[in-house]
Every structure is written in C-alpha cells, then in structure tokens.
N, C-alpha and C positions, 0 to 999 in steps of 0.2 A: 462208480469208478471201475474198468478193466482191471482184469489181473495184469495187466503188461503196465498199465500207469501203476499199479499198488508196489509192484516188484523194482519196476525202475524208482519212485521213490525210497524203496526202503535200503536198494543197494548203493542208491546215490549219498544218504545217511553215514550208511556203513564205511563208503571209500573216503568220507572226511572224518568220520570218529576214530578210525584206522591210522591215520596220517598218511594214507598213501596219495593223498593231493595236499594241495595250499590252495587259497582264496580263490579265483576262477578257472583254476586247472584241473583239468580231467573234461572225462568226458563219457558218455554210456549212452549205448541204443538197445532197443529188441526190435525184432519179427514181428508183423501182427498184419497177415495176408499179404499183401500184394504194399503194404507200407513198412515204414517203420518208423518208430515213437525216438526221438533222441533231445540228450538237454540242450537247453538253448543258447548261447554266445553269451558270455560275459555275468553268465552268474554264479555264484558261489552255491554248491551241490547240494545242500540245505536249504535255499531258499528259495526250491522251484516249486512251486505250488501245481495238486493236479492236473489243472487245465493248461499251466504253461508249455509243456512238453512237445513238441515240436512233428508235427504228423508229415511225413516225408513221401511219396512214391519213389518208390524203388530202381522200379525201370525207368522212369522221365526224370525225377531226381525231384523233380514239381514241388514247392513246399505250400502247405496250408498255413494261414494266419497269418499277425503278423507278426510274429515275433522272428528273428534271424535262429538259423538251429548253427547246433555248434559250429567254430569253424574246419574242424575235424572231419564234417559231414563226408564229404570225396572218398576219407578212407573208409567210413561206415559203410558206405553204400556198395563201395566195391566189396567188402566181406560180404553183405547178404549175396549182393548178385555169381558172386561166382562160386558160393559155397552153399546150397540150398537146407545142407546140412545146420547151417548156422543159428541159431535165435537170437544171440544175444554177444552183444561187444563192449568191452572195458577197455578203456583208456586212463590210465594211471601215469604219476612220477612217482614209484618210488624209491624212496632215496636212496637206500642199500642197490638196488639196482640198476638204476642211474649211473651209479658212482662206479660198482663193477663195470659196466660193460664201457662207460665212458674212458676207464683206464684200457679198453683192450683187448679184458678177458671176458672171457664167456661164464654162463654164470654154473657150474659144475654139480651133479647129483652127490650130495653130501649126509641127505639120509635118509630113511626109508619112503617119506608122503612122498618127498618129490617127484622123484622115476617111476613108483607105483601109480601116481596120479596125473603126472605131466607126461606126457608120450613125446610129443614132439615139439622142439623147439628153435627157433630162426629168428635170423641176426640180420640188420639192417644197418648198414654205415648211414653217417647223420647226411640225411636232407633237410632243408628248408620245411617245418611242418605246413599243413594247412595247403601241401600244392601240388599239384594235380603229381606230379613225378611221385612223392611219396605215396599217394594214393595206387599208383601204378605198382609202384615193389611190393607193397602190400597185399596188392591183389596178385602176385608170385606166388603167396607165403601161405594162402587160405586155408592149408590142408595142413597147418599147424595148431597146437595148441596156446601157443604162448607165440607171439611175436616183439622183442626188442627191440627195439629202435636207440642205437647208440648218441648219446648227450639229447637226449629228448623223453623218452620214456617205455613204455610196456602197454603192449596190447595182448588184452586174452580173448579167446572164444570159444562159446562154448553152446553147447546143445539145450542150456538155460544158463538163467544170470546167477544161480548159484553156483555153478560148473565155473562158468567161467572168473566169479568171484573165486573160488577155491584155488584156480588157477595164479590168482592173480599174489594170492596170501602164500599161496608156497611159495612160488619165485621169489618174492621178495624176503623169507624168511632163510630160504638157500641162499640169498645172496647175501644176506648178514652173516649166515655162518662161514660163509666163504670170506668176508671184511675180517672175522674174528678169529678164522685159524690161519689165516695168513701172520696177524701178529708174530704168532705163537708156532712159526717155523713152517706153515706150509698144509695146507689139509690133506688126507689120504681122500681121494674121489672113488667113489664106486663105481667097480668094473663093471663094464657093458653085462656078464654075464648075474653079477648081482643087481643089475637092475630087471633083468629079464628074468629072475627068479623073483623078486619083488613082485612084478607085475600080475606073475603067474598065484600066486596066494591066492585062494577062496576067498577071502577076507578081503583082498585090496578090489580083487575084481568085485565083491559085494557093495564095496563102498562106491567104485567108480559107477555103478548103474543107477545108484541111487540120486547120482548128482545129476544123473541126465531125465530123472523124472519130475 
C-alpha cells in the first residue's frame, strides 16, 4: 500500500473519530504525480478499504475503476490544478464552524495556534455544493489556507494531510471558542499586530515546517 493510500486512510479515521463529519459527509484527496487518490461517493470515512480510493487524473479529470469518487471531486481537482503547491485537501462539516459562519460571522483569531498556524483564510457565500460554480470560487481562493464555505462546510489545504488536518482542528477549535465567549459578552480578537508577532516566534515557525514535512 502507498504512503498517500496509508495517510488518506488514517486521516479519513481521524476526521470521523473527531466528529468533524457524520455518516457520509466529508471528503479528502492527496497529490500522487500527475493523479490524485480521493474517497469515494456515499461512503462513510471508515469504511473505505485500501483499494477502494478513487485514482482521478488531474488534467482530464479521467477516473479509474468503478467505483464514483466523491461528489466533491470539481472542487478537488481545481485545488490541485491551480495550486501545484498543494498535496493534499480536507473537506469537513464542522459544527462550531458551520454554525459560526452560517450566522455571518467570520470565524476570528482568539488564541495563539490559530494566527501562528493558519495564515490565510477565505469565505464563500452558500452555493449549491457538488457544482461546477462552487468548484469555480474555490479555484479563486487556492492561495488560502483554510477556505469556508458558508451553510455547508470547511475546506483546508495543505502541503501534506497533516498540515492541512491541523488546519482543519484549529478552525474548528476558534470557532467554538468564539460560540463560547460570545455567551459570556463578547471575545477580545487578537490584533493583526499580535498575530504577526505570533507568527514570528522560533517556536511557531518550528512547528509550521514541521507540518509541511
């Protein structure tokens, strides 16, 4: 078995033991030459066995076997093709951040992982998922870390599927602390200039290199 089928296996584990999907939601691809591996339509993220994974050409879109690859495919493909920088994509719902951006708001830097690790971040008002227009805004957005999609869900990418998994656990971890100091009158957001001394730490830029090997 590839390293790219071992890691999409083990990430596709993670994003259901996580609760960042439900039953056949979500969705994940990698790089792998001139292809890319993605799961396949209507299965539940645990119970895709090696060989099921879905072998895609890139440039022609072409798919191998039979099995259908996700219906998400449009947006995967336009990440690899116009960001060469890219390996790997996550497609998550989850719920804290759902719920934030479907109310409106953006989901704001509230503590130190976030801004140290997430650089860039872009919003999409709700399209219709699965169709070629969302695939198009998406392919906009590629030189992002984290792209949102409001009443629909969260896309990361990243330079591997850990990266963009980490991606995917901050977001969602900012946007519950942002669900929870709203209660409680309102969160203080960290200013651009403390995010930009975050980023700058030994330490964070240690950790961000690390996620890209």
């Amino acid at each position: 078995m590839s390293n790219v089928i071992e890691e999409l296996n083990k990430y596709a584990h993670k994003l259901v033991d996580q609760g960042l999907v439900v039953g056949a939601g979500g969705n994940l691809s990698m790089r792998d030459g001139n292809y890319m591996y993605i799961s396949p339509s209507g299965f539940d993220l645990k119970e895709i066995e090696p060989h099921q994974w879905v072998k895609v050409d890139i440039i022609t879109g072409e798919i191998e076997g039979s099995l259908r690859p996700s219906s998400e495919v449009l947006m995967h493909l336009e990440c690899f093709r116009k960001n060469e920088e890219i390996q790997a994509v996550l497609h998550a719902h989850p719920t804290y951040s759902v719920g934030v951006s479907s109310a409106g708001k953006d989901i704001p830097p509230l503590f130190p992982d976030f801004p140290a690790m997430v650089k860039s971040v872009g919003y999409i008002d709700y399209i219709i998922p699965t169709t070629n227009l969302l695939a198009e805004k998406v392919a906009e957005l590629v030189d992002k870390d984290v792209i949102i999609m409001r009443n629909h869900g969260v896309l990361t990418l990243g330079k591997t599927m850990k990266e963009a998994y980490f991606f995917m656990q901050l977001t969602e971890e900012s946007a519950k602390v942002y669900t929870i100091s709203s209660i409680f009158g309102g969160p203080r957001v960290l200013t651009d200039q403390e995010c930009e001394d975050l980023r700058n730490l030994s330490a964070e830029r240690y950790r961000s290199k690390l996620l890209k090997e």
